[in-house]
N, C-alpha and C positions, 0 to 999 in steps of 0.2 A: 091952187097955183103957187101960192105963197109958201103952203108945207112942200112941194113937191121941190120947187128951191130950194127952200131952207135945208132939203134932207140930199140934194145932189153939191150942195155948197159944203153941208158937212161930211161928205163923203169926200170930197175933193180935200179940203183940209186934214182929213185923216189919212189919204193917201201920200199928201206934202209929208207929213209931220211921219209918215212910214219909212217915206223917201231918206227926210234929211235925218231922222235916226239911224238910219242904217249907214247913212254916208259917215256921220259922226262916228257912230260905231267901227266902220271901215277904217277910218283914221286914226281913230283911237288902239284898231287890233295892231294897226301899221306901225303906232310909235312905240307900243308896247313894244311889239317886236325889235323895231329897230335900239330901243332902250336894252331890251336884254341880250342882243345879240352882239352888240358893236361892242360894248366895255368885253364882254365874255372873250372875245376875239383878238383883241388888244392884250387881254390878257395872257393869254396863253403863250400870245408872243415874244411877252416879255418876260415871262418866263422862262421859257425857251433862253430867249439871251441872256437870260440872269443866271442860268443853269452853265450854262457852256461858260460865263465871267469867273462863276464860281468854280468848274473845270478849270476852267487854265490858268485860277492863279493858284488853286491847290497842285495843279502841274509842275507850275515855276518853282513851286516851294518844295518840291520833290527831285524836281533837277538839280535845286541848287542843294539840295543834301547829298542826291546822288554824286553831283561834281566834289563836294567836299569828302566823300568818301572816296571817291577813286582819285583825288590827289594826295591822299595817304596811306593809298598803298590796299582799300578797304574794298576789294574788287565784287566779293558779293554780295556786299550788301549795297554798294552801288548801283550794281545790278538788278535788283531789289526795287530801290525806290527810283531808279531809271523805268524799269518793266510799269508800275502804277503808273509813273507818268505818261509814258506813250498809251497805254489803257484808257488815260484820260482824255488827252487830244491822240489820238491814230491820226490825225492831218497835220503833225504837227513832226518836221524831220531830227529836231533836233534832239529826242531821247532815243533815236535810230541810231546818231551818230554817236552817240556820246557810249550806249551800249555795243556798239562797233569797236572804239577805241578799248574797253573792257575786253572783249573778247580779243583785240588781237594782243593787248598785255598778257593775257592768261594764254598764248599760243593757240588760240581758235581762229585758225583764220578762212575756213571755210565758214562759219555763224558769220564774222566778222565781213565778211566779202557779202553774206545774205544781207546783213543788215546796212548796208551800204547800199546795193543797189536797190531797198526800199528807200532809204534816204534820198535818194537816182531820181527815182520813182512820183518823189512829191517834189522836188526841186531839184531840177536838174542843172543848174545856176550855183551850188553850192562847192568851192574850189575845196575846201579840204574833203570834201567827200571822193573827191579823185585824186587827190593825194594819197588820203590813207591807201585809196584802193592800188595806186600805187606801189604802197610800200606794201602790201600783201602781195602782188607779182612780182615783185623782186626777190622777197623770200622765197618766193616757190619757182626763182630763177627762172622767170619767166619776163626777160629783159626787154622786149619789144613793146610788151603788152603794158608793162610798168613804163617806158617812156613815151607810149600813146596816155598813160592816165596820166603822169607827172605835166606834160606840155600839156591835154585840156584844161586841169590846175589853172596854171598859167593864161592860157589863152582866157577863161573867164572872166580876168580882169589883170591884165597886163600891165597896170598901174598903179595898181594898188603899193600899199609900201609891202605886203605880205609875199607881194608874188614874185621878190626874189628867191627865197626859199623851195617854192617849184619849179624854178629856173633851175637854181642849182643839183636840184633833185637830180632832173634831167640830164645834167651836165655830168652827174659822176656817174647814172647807169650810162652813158656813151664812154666814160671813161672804161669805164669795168667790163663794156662791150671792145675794149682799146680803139675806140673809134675816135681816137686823138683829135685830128682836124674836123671835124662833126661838131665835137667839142666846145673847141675853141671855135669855130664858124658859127657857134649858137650863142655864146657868153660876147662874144667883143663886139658885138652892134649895141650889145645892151648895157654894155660898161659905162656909155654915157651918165645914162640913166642914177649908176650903181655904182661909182666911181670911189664912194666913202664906204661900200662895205669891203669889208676884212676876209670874208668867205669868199667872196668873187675873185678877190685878188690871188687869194688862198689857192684857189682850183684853178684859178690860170697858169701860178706858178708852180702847182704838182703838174699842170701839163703839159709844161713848158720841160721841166724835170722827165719824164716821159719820153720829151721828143729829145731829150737830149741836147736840149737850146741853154746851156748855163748863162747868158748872161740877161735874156728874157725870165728867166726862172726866178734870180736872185732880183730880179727888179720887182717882179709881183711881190715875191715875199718877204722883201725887204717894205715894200707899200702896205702888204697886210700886217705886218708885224707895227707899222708906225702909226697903224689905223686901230687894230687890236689891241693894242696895248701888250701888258706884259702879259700876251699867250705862249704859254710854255710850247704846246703844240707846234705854232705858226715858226718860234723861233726854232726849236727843232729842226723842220726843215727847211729853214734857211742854213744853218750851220751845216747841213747834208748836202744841201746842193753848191755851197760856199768851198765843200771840202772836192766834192765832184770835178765844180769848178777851180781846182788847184787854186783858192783863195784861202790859205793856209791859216795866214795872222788874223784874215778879219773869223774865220770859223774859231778857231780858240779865243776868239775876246767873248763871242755868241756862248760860246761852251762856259766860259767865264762865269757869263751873266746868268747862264741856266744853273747853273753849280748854286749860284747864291740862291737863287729863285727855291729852289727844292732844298736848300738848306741840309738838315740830317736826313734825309731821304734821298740822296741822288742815286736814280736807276744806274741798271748797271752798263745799259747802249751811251748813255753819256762818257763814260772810260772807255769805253773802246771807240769811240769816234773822234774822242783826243789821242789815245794809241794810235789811230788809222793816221790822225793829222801830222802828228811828232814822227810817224813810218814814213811818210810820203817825203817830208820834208830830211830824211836823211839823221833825225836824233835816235837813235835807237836807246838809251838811252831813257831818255826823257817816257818816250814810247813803252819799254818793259816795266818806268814805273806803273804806268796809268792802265797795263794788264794786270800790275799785282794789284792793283784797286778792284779791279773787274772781277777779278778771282775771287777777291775774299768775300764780293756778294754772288757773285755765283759759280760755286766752285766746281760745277759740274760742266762747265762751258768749254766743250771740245775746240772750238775754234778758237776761243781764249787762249786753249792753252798751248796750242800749234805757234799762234802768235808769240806769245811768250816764249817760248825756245826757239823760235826764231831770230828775235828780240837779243835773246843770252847769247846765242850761238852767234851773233856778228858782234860782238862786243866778247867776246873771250871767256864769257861766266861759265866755266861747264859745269859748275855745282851746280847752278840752279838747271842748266840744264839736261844734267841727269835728274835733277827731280820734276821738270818737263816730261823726262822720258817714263821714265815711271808713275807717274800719275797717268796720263794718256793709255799706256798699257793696260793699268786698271779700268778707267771708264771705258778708253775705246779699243778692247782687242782686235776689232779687224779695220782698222785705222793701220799705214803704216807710218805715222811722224814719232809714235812712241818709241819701235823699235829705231827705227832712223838717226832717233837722238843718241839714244842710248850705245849706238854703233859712234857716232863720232863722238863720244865720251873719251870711250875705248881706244880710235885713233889719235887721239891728241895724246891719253896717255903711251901713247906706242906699241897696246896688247893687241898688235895685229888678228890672231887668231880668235879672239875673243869679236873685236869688230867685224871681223869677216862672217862670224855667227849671227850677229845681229841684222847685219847689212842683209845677209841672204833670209832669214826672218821677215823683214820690212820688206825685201822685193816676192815673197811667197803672197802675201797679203794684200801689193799695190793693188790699183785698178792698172788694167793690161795694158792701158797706153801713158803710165805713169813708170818713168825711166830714170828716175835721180836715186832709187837704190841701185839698180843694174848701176849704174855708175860707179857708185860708191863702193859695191862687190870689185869690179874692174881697177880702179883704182887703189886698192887694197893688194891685187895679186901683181899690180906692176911694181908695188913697192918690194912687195915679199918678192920679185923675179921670177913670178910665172909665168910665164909668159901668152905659154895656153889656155892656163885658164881668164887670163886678163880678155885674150882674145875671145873665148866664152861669152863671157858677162859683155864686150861689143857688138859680139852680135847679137845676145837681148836684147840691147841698150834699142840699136839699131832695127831691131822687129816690131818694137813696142810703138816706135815714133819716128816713123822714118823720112813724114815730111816734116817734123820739128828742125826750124834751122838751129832752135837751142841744141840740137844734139850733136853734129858736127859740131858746134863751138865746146860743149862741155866734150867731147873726144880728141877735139884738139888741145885741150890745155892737158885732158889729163895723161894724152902719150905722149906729151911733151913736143908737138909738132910733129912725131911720127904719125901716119896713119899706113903705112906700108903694108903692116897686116889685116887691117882691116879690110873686110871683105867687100865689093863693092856692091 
């Protein structure tokens, strides 16, 4: 009894001691595992993220080479380390954009439009990404479609200080759509706003200019000018709308100050917008000087030189303007102010027959409803006493322009208050 105990008691203990080895064992395969699994796991992870930190600052460092090259002009190699860096982060818009702005420098602006609206794509929150896109419908004159992208621009943060610049966008394709009051019904609530910038004021007063409002015009741009500082531009056209506006003295102090500003290089619109100002105001004079300035930088300038023997010819110069006349002949033959001139050279000196050549020369050439050489044929045969043929050359006069009231008046002076012959 005592072995048959002793051998079911050490079977009992061999099966305990089975048990709790195995449980040990159990536990022991469980930390095992759990030891080699969780660090392994952790691992990977962080790897992972260590991989993508290492990505994206070798990205940054590739953008900002890329930016440094395409701020000097350095477009494919730009492009270049632009292309690595989107390779690196593709989640990442801004080597989209930046390779956007390259293409549309380099006049790609179908790539430049793709790569935008991947930019679109990953953030659609990004305002110069509908800007630029913007300004690639406008080049492809596609005005609608470029003032929906310029106003979303805008719309995406209306506060910012950057989002007058898409304001304004918008502002000049309405202008260049002449949608004037659009225009201006979009810019003047937000003037508040914008009331210190120099461009707002700028575009108000070209629209003002536009609408043909001179004293709304000269207020902007006399505001952009005092806001801008010494912008050559700005004052430009205030001294154009200053002239518009029959403000004669304040546009030549403006023309003044532009003179100094450009120093030895003054363009050659600056002379003739003092000639236009000294015309108006009755110097002629003054005015033929500031065409001879215009001429000697640009001596091919037909209108220049019309004005200038206009110029001579009310002030008695006929030298200069037979060389009016003849110069204009050279550059413009089928111009008629050359021969024109060149006909009342002739009259003054009294070679009738010589101006009456001329005269009919310059009226072969007018445009059809341009009647001051028929006049000037006419006037030439009443002097010589022909009377037929005077009457000729009125009823040109009078085919060319028949509702000009200038014409009656230039027929009345030059029959001397007859019109008897004239035909009715």
């Amino acid at each position: 009894m005592i072995r048959a105990s002793t051998r079911t008691t050490w079977r009992m203990n061999v099966t305990s001691m089975k048990y709790i080895i195995m449980t040990l064992g159990a536990v022991g395969l469980l930390s095992l595992a759990a030891c080699s699994t969780t660090p392994g796991a952790n691992g990977v992870k962080n790897r992972i993220e260590s991989q993508k930190r290492v990505a994206g600052h070798a990205a940054r460092l590739e953008l900002e080479q890329a930016y440094r090259s395409y701020t000097t002009g350095m477009f494919d190699q730009a492009m270049k380390y632009a292309e690595q860096a989107r390779m690196r982060t593709p989640q990442d818009p801004s080597a989209y954009m930046l390779m956007a702005r390259i293409c549309l420098e380099q006049g790609r602006l179908e790539s430049s439009d793709t790569l935008i609206g991947e930019a679109l794509r990953l953030d659609a929150s990004i305002p110069d990404a509908h800007y630029l896109r913007g300004v690639i419908y406008q080049r492809w004159s596609r005005d609608e479609q470029a003032l929906d992208a310029y106003m979303s621009a805008w719309n995406v943060d209306p506060s910012s200080v950057q989002s007058v610049h898409y304001l304004l966008a918008a502002g000049e394709v309405l202008v260049d759509m002449k949608r004037y009051r659009m225009a201006r019904e979009l810019l003047i609530p937000k003037l508040g706003y914008f009331e210190n910038n120099a461009a707002m004021h700028h575009l108000l007063g070209t629209i003002a200019v536009l609408e043909k409002n001179g004293d709304l015009a000269i207020e902007h741009l006399g505001q952009a000018y005092l806001i801008g500082g010494e912008d050559e531009i700005i004052l430009a056209d205030l001294a154009r709308a200053q002239l518009d506006h029959e403000e004669y003295r304040a546009c030549l102090r403006n023309l003044d100050t532009l003179e100094n500003m450009f120093d030895e290089s003054v363009p050659g619109w600056l002379y003739e917008l003092r000639a236009r100002c000294y015309k108006a105001m009755g110097s002629p004079r003054e005015a033929r000087s500031s065409y001879v300035q215009l001429l000697r930088i640009e001596p091919e300038n037909v209108d220049a030189w019309i004005e200038y023997g206009d110029m001579a010819h009310q002030i008695g110069d006929y030298g200069r303007l037979e060389t009016c006349g003849a110069r204009l002949i050279s550059i413009a033959p089928d111009r008629f102010e050359g021969y024109f001139y060149k006909g009342i050279v002739y009259l003054e000196a009294g070679k009738l027959d010589a101006a009456k050549v001329w005269f009919t020369k310059a009226r072969q050439v007018a445009p059809a409803d341009e009647s001051i050489p028929s006049l000037a044929v006419a006037h030439v045969e009443m002097i010589r006493g022909d009377r037929l043929a005077a009457r000729d050359a009125f009823k040109d006069v009078l085919d060319r322009s028949p509702d000009d009231p200038r014409t009656r008046s230039y027929v009345e002076t030059i029959a001397t208050g007859s019109l008897d012959f004239i035909p009715d």
